[in-house]
C-alpha positions as a LaTeX table, in Angstrom:
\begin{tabular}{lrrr}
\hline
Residue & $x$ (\AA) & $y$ (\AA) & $z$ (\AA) \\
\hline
Unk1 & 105.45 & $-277.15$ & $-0.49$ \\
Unk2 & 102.66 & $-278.89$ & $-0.36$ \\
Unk3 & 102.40 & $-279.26$ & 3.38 \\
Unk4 & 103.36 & $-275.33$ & 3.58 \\
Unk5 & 100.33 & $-274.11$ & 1.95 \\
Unk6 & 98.01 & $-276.27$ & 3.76 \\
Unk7 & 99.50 & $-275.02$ & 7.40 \\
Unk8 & 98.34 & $-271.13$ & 5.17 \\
Unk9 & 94.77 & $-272.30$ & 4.41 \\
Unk10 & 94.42 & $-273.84$ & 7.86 \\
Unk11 & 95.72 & $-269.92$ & 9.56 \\
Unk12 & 93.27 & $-268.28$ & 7.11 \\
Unk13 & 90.58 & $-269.72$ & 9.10 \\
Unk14 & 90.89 & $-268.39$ & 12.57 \\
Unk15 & 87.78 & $-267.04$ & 14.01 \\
Unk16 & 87.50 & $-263.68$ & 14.25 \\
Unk17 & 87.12 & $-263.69$ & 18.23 \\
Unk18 & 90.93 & $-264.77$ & 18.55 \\
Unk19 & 91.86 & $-260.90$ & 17.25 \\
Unk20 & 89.27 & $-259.34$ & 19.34 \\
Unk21 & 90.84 & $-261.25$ & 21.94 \\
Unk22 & 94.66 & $-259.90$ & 20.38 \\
Unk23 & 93.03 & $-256.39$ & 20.23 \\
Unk24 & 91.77 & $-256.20$ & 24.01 \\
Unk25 & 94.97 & $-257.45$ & 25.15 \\
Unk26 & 96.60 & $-254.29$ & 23.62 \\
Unk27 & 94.01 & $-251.69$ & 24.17 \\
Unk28 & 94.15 & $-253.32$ & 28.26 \\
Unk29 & 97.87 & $-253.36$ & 28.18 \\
Unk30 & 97.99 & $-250.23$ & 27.20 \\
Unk31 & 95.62 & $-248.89$ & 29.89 \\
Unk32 & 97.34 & $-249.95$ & 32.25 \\
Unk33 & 100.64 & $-248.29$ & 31.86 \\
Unk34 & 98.41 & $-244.97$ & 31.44 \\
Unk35 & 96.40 & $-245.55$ & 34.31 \\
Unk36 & 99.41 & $-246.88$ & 36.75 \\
Unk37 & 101.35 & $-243.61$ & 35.56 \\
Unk38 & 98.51 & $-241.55$ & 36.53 \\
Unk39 & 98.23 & $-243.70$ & 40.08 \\
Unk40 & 102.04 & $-242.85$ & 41.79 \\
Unk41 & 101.61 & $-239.41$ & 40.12 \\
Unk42 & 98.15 & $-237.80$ & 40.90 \\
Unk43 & 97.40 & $-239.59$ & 43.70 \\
Unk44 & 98.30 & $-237.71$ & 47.38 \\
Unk45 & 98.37 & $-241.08$ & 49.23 \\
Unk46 & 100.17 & $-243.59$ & 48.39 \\
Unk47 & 99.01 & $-247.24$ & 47.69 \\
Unk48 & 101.51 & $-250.47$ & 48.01 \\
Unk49 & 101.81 & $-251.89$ & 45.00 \\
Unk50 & 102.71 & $-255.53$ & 46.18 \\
Unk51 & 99.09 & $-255.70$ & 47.60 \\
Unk52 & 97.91 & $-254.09$ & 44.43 \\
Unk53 & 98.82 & $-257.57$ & 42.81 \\
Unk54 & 97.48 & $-259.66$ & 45.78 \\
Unk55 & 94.11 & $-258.03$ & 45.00 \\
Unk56 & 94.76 & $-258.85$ & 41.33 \\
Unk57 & 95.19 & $-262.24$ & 41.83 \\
Unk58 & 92.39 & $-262.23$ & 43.76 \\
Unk59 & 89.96 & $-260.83$ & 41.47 \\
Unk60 & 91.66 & $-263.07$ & 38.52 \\
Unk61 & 90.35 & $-266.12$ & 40.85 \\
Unk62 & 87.00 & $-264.97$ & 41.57 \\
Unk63 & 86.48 & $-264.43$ & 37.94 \\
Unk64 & 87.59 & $-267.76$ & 36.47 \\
Unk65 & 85.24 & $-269.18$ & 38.65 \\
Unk66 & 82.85 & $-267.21$ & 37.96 \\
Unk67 & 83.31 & $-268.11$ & 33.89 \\
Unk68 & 83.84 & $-271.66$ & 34.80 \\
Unk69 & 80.39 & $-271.83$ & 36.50 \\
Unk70 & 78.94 & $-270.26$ & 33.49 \\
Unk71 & 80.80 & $-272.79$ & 31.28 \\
Unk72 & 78.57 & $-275.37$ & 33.52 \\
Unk73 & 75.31 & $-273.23$ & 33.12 \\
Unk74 & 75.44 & $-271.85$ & 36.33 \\
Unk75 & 75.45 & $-275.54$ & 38.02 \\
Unk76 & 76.78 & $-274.94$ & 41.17 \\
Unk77 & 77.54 & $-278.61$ & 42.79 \\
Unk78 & 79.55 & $-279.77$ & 39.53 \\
Unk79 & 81.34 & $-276.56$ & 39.14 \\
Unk80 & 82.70 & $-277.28$ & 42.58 \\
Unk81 & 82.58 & $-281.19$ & 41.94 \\
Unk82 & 85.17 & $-280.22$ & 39.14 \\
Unk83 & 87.49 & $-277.43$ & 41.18 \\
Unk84 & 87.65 & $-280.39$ & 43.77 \\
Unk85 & 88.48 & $-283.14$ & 41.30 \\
Unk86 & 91.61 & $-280.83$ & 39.45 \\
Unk87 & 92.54 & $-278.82$ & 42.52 \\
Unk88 & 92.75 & $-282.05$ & 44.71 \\
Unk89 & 92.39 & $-285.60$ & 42.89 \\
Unk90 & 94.40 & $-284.82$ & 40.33 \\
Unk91 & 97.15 & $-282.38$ & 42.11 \\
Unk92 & 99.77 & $-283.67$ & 39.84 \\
Unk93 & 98.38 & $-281.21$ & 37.28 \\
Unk94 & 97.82 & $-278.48$ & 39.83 \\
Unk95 & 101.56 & $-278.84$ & 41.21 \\
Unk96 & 102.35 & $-278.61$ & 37.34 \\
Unk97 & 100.93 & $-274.68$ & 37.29 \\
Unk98 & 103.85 & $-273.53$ & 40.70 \\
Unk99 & 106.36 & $-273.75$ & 37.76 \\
Unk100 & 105.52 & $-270.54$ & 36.38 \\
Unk101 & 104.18 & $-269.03$ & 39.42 \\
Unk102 & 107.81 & $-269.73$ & 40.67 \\
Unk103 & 110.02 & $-268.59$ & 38.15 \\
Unk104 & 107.81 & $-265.32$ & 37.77 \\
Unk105 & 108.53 & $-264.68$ & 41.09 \\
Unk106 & 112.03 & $-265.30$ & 40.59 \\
Unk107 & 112.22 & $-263.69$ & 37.25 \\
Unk108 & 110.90 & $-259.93$ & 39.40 \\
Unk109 & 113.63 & $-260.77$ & 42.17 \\
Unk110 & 115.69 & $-260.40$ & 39.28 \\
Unk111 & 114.71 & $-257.71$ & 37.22 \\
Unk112 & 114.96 & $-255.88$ & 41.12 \\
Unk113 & 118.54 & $-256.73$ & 41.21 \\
Unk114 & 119.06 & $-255.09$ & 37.14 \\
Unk115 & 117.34 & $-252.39$ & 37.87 \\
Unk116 & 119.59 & $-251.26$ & 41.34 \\
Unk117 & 122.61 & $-252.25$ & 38.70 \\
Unk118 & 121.77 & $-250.57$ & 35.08 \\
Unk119 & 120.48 & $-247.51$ & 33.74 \\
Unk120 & 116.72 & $-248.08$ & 32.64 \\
Unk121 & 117.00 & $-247.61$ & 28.92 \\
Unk122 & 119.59 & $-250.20$ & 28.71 \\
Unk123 & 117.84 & $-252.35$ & 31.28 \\
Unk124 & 114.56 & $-251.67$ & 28.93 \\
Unk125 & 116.69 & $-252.41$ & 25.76 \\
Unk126 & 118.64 & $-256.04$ & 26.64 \\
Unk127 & 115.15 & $-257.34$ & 28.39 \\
Unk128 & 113.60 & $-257.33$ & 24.78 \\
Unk129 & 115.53 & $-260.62$ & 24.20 \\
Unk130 & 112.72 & $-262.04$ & 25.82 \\
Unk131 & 111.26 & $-261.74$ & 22.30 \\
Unk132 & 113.64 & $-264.29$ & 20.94 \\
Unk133 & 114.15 & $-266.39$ & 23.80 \\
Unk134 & 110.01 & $-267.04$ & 23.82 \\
Unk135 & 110.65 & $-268.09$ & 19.82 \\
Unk136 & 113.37 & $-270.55$ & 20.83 \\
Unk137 & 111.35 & $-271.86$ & 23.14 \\
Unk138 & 108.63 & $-272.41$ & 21.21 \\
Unk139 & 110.73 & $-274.08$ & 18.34 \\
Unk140 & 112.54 & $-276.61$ & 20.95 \\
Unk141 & 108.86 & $-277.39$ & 23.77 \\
Unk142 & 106.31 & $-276.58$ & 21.07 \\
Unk143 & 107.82 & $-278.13$ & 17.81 \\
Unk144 & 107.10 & $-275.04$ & 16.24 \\
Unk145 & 108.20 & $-273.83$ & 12.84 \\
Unk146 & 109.02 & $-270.69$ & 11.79 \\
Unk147 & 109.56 & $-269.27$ & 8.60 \\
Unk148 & 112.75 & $-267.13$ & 7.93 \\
Unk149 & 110.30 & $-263.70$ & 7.40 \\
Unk150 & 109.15 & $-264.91$ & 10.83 \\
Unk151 & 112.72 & $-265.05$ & 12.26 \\
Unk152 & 113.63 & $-262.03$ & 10.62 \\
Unk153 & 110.55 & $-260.16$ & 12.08 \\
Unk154 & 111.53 & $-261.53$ & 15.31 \\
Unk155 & 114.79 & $-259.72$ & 14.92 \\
Unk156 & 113.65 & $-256.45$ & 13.79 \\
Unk157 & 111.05 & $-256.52$ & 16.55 \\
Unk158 & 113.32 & $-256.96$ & 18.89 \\
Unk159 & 115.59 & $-254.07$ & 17.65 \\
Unk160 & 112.18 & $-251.64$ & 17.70 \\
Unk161 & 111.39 & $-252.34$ & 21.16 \\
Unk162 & 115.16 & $-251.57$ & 22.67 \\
Unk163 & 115.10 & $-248.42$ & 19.65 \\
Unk164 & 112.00 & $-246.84$ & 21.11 \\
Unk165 & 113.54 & $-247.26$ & 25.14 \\
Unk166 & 116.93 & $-246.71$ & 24.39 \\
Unk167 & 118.91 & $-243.01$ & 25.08 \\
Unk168 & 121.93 & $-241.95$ & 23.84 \\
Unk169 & 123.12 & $-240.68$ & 26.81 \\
Unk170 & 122.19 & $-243.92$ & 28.73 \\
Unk171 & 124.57 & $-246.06$ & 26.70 \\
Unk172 & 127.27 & $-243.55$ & 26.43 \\
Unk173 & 127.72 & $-243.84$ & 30.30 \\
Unk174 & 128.28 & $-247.22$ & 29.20 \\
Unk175 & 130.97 & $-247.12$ & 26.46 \\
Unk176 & 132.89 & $-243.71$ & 27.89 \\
Unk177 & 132.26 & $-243.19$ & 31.22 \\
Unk178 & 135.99 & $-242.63$ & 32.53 \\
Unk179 & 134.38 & $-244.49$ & 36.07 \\
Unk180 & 134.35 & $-248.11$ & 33.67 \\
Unk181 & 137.53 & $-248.02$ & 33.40 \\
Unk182 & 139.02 & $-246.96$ & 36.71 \\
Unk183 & 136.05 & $-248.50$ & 39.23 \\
Unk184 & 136.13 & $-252.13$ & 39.04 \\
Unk185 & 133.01 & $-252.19$ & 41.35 \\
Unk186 & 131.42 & $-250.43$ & 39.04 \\
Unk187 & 131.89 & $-253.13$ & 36.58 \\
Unk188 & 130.93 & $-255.33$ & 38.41 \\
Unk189 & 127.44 & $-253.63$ & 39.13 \\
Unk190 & 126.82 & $-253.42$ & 35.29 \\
Unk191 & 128.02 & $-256.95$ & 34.67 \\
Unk192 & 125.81 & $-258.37$ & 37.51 \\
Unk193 & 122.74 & $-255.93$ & 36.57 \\
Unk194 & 123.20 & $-257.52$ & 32.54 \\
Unk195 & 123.16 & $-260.87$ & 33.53 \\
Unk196 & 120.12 & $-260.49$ & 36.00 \\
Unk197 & 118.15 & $-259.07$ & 32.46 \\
Unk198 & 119.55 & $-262.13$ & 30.46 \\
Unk199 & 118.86 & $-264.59$ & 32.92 \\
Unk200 & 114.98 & $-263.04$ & 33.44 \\
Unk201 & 114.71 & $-263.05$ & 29.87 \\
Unk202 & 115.45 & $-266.45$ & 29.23 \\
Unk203 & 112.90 & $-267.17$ & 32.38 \\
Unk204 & 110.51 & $-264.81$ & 31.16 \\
Unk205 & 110.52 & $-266.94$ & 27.67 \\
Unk206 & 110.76 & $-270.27$ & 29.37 \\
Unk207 & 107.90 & $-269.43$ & 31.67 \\
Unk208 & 105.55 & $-268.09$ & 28.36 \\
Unk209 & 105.71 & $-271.04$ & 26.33 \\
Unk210 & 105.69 & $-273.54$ & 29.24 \\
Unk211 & 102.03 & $-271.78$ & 30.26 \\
Unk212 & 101.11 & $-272.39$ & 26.88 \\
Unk213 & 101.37 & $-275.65$ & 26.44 \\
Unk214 & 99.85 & $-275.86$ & 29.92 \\
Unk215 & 96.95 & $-274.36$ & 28.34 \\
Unk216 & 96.69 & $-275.73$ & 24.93 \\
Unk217 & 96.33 & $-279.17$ & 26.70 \\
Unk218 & 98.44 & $-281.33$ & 24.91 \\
Unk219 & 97.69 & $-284.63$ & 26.89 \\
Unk220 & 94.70 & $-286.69$ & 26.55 \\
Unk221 & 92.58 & $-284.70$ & 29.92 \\
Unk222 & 90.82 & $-281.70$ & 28.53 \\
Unk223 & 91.50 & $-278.84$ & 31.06 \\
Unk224 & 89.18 & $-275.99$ & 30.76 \\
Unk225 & 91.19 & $-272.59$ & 30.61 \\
Unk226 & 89.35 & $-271.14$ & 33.18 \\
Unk227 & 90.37 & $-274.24$ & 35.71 \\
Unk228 & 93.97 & $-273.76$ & 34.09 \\
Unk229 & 93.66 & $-269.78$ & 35.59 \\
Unk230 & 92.52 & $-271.38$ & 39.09 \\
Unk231 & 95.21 & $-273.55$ & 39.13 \\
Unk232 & 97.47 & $-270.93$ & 38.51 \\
Unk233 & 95.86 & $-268.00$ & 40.21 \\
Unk234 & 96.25 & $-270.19$ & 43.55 \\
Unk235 & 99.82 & $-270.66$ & 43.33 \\
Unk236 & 100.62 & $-266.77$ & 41.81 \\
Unk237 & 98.35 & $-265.61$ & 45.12 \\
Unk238 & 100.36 & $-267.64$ & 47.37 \\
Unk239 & 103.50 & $-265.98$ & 46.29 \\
Unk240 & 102.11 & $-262.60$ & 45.59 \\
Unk241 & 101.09 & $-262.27$ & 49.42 \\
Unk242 & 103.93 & $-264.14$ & 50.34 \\
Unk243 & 106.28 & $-261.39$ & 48.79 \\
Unk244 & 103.94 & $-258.52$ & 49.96 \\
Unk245 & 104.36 & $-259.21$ & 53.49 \\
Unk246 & 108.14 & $-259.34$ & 52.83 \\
Unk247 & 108.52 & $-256.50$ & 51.37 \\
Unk248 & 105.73 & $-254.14$ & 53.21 \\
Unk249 & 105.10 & $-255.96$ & 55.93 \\
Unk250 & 105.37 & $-252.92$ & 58.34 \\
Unk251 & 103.91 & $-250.85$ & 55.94 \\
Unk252 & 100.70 & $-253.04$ & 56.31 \\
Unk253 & 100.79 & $-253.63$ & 60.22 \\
Unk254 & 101.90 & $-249.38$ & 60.29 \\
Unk255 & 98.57 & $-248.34$ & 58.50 \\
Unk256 & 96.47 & $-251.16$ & 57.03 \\
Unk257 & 96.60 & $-253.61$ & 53.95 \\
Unk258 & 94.71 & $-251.11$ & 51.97 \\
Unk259 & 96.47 & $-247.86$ & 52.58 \\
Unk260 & 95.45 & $-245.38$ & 49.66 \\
Unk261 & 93.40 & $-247.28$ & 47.76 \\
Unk262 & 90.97 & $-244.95$ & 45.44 \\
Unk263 & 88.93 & $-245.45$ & 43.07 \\
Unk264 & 92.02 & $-244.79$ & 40.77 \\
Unk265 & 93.62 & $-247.79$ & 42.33 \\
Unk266 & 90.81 & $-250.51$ & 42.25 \\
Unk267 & 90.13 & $-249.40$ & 38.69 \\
Unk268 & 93.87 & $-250.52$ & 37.87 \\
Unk269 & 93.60 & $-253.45$ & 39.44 \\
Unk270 & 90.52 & $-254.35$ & 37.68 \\
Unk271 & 92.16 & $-254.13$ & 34.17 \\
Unk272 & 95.06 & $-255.76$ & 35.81 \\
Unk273 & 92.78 & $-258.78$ & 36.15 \\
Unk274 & 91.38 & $-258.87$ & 33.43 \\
Unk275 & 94.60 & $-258.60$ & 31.51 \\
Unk276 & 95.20 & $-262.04$ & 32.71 \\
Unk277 & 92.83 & $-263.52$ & 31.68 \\
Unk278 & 93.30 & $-261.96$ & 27.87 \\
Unk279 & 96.88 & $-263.04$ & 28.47 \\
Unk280 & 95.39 & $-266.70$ & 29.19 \\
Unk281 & 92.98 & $-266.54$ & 26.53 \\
Unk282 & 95.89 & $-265.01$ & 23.90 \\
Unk283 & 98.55 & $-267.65$ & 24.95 \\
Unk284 & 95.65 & $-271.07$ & 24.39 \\
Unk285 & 93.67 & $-269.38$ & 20.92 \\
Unk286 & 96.94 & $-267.88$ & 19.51 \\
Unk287 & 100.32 & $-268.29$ & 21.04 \\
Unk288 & 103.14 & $-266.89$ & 22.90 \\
Unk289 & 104.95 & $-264.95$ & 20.52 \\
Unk290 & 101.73 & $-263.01$ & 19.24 \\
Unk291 & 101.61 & $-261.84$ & 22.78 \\
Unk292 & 105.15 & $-260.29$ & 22.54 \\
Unk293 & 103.91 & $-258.68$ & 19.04 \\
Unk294 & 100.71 & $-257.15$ & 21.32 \\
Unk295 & 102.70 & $-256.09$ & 24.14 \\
Unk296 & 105.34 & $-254.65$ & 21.32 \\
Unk297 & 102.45 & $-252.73$ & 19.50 \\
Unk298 & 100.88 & $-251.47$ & 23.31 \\
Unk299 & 104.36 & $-249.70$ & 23.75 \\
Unk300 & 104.04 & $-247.54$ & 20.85 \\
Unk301 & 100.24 & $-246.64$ & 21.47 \\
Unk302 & 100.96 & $-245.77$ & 24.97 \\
Unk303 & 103.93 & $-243.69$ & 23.65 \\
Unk304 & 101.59 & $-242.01$ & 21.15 \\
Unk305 & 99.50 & $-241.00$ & 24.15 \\
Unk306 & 102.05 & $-240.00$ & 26.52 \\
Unk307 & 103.24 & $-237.32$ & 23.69 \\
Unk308 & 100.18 & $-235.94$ & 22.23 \\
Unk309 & 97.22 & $-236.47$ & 25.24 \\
Unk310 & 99.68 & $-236.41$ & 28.66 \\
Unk311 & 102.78 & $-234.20$ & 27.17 \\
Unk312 & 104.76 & $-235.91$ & 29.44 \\
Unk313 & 107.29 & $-236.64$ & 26.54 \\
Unk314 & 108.54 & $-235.95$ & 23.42 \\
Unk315 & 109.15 & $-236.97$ & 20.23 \\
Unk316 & 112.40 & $-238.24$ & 19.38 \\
Unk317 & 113.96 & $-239.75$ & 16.65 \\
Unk318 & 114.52 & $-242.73$ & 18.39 \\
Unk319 & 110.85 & $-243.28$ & 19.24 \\
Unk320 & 110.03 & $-242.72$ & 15.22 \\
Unk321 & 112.36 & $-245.52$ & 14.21 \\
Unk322 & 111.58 & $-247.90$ & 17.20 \\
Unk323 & 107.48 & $-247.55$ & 16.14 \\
Unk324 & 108.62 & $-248.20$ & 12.49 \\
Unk325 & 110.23 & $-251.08$ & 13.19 \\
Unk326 & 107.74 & $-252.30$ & 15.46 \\
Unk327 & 105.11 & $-252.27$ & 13.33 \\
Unk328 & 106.89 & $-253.45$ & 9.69 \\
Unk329 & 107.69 & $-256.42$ & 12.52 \\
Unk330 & 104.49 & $-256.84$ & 13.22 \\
Unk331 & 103.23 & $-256.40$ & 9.69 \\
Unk332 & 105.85 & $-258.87$ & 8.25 \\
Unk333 & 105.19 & $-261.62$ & 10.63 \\
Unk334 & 101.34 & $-261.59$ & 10.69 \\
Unk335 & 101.73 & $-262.21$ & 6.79 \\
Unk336 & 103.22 & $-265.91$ & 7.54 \\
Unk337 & 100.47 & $-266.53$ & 9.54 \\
\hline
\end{tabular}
């Protein structure tokens, strides 16, 4: 008991920067779903996204360096002096960052593969088990408690996210479509597309809590967390261009790397940026499941906004219950805290 109120008074005591930090991660996250909506529909040319995220990764790079040199008062030489000695002396550490920049990448190729397989909404719905998978993970790499509210928050979260995504119709394809029962490849595709979404959300989980332990620098070297988004910038760059070229690769010989890029589209991939580095920044100062609470919360705000600013929805039943739910979630688990 005695130990569980001191763990309270010590999460009283956060600075108040850590929930501006929460906060722009929400308001950025949910920018950019309005703003990439607005980019494949009111745009006349088209842009590829692949190289949108090359030039994300990019920009993510040039900014951590940019913060790291103003961590070191704008000395140049041991700004570099440092890069060198992390990037290169000690590679073990830098090798250490590929892991997520690996499974990410592996974690899209399979979210591809759901996608071709499932109907959205229930693609949308059985990815929210990231939310628990990131918790278990956190329990068994962190040592993390959690209480049972916590748990239970975890739960209804969960449950609010897949409400708010989820259509009736979508799932009744699912449970009476007379094609189940009589088209065995068409099993097959929905089995295949459900265990692509498990399988990324376990990754997805794996991949959140492994970063942030990364970046809460557990061992005895002090890493700053702007040479932690170096580190990983490189390797996510590496496979970001790597899979652009695969993927558009004529595209990009056909008409240039960056084919209908506007204003629009640099915009985007400037809050793209710097929505890693609030993701970074979230993940050291707070942790990994808070960022599944903001991304959580940034899907009902952008929902508010679709209906009443963009009418390009509606209200529905299903989005009251799923915003409820997110936000008693939210409510319930920030009071353990």
């Amino acid at each position: 008991m005695a130990a569980q109120e001191k763990d309270n008074a010590q999460a009283v005591v956060r600075p108040w920067w850590h929930y501006a930090i929460l906060v722009g991660l929400i308001a950025q996250t949910t920018t950019v779903v309005i703003v990439m909506r607005m980019s494949f529909t009111k745009q006349k040319k088209e842009y590829l996204p692949t190289v949108a995220v090359v030039m994300m990764e990019i920009g993510k790079m040039v900014a951590s360096v940019l913060l790291l040199l103003s961590e070191h008062n704008g000395n140049v030489d041991r700004t570099v002096k440092l890069i060198h000695e992390e990037m290169v002396v000690n590679y073990k550490g830098t090798l250490l960052t590929a892991v997520p920049a690996l499974i990410y990448t592996f974690q899209t190729n399979l979210l591809y593969i759901a996608s071709n397989n499932l109907e959205g909404a229930v693609m949308q719905a059985t990815a929210q088990l990231k939310i628990l998978t990131t918790a278990l993970f956190s329990v068994f790499i962190l040592g993390r408690r959690l209480s049972y509210v916590q748990w239970g928050s975890l739960l209804v979260l969960m449950t609010g996210v897949a409400v708010i995504h989820s259509k009736k119709e979508d799932f009744q394809k699912l449970s009476s479509n007379s094609t189940l029962r009589e088209d065995q490849k068409h099993v097959d595709n929905i089995m295949t597309g459900l265990m692509c979404v498990i399988l990324a959300a376990i990754t997805s989980g794996f991949a959140g809590v492994y970063i942030e332990k990364i970046l809460k620098n557990q061992g005895q070297n002090e890493v700053s967390l702007w040479m932690r988004n170096i580190q990983l910038s490189t390797f996510s760059l590496l496979f970001a261009t790597m899979g652009a070229y695969v993927k558009d690769g004529d595209k990009i010989e056909e008409k240039g790397i960056l084919q209908g890029f506007t204003a629009m589209v640099w915009f985007l991939v400037f809050i793209n940026g710097v929505g890693g580095l609030c993701v970074a920044a979230v993940t050291k100062y707070l942790d990994s499941i808070i960022k599944n609470f903001a991304g959580a919360l940034s899907i009902t705000f952008t929902g508010f906004i679709s209906i009443s600013i963009l009418h390009d929805s509606e209200f529905t039943m299903h989005f009251v219950i799923g915003c409820f739910m997110v936000i008693t979630a939210t409510v319930l688990y920030a009071s353990k805290l």
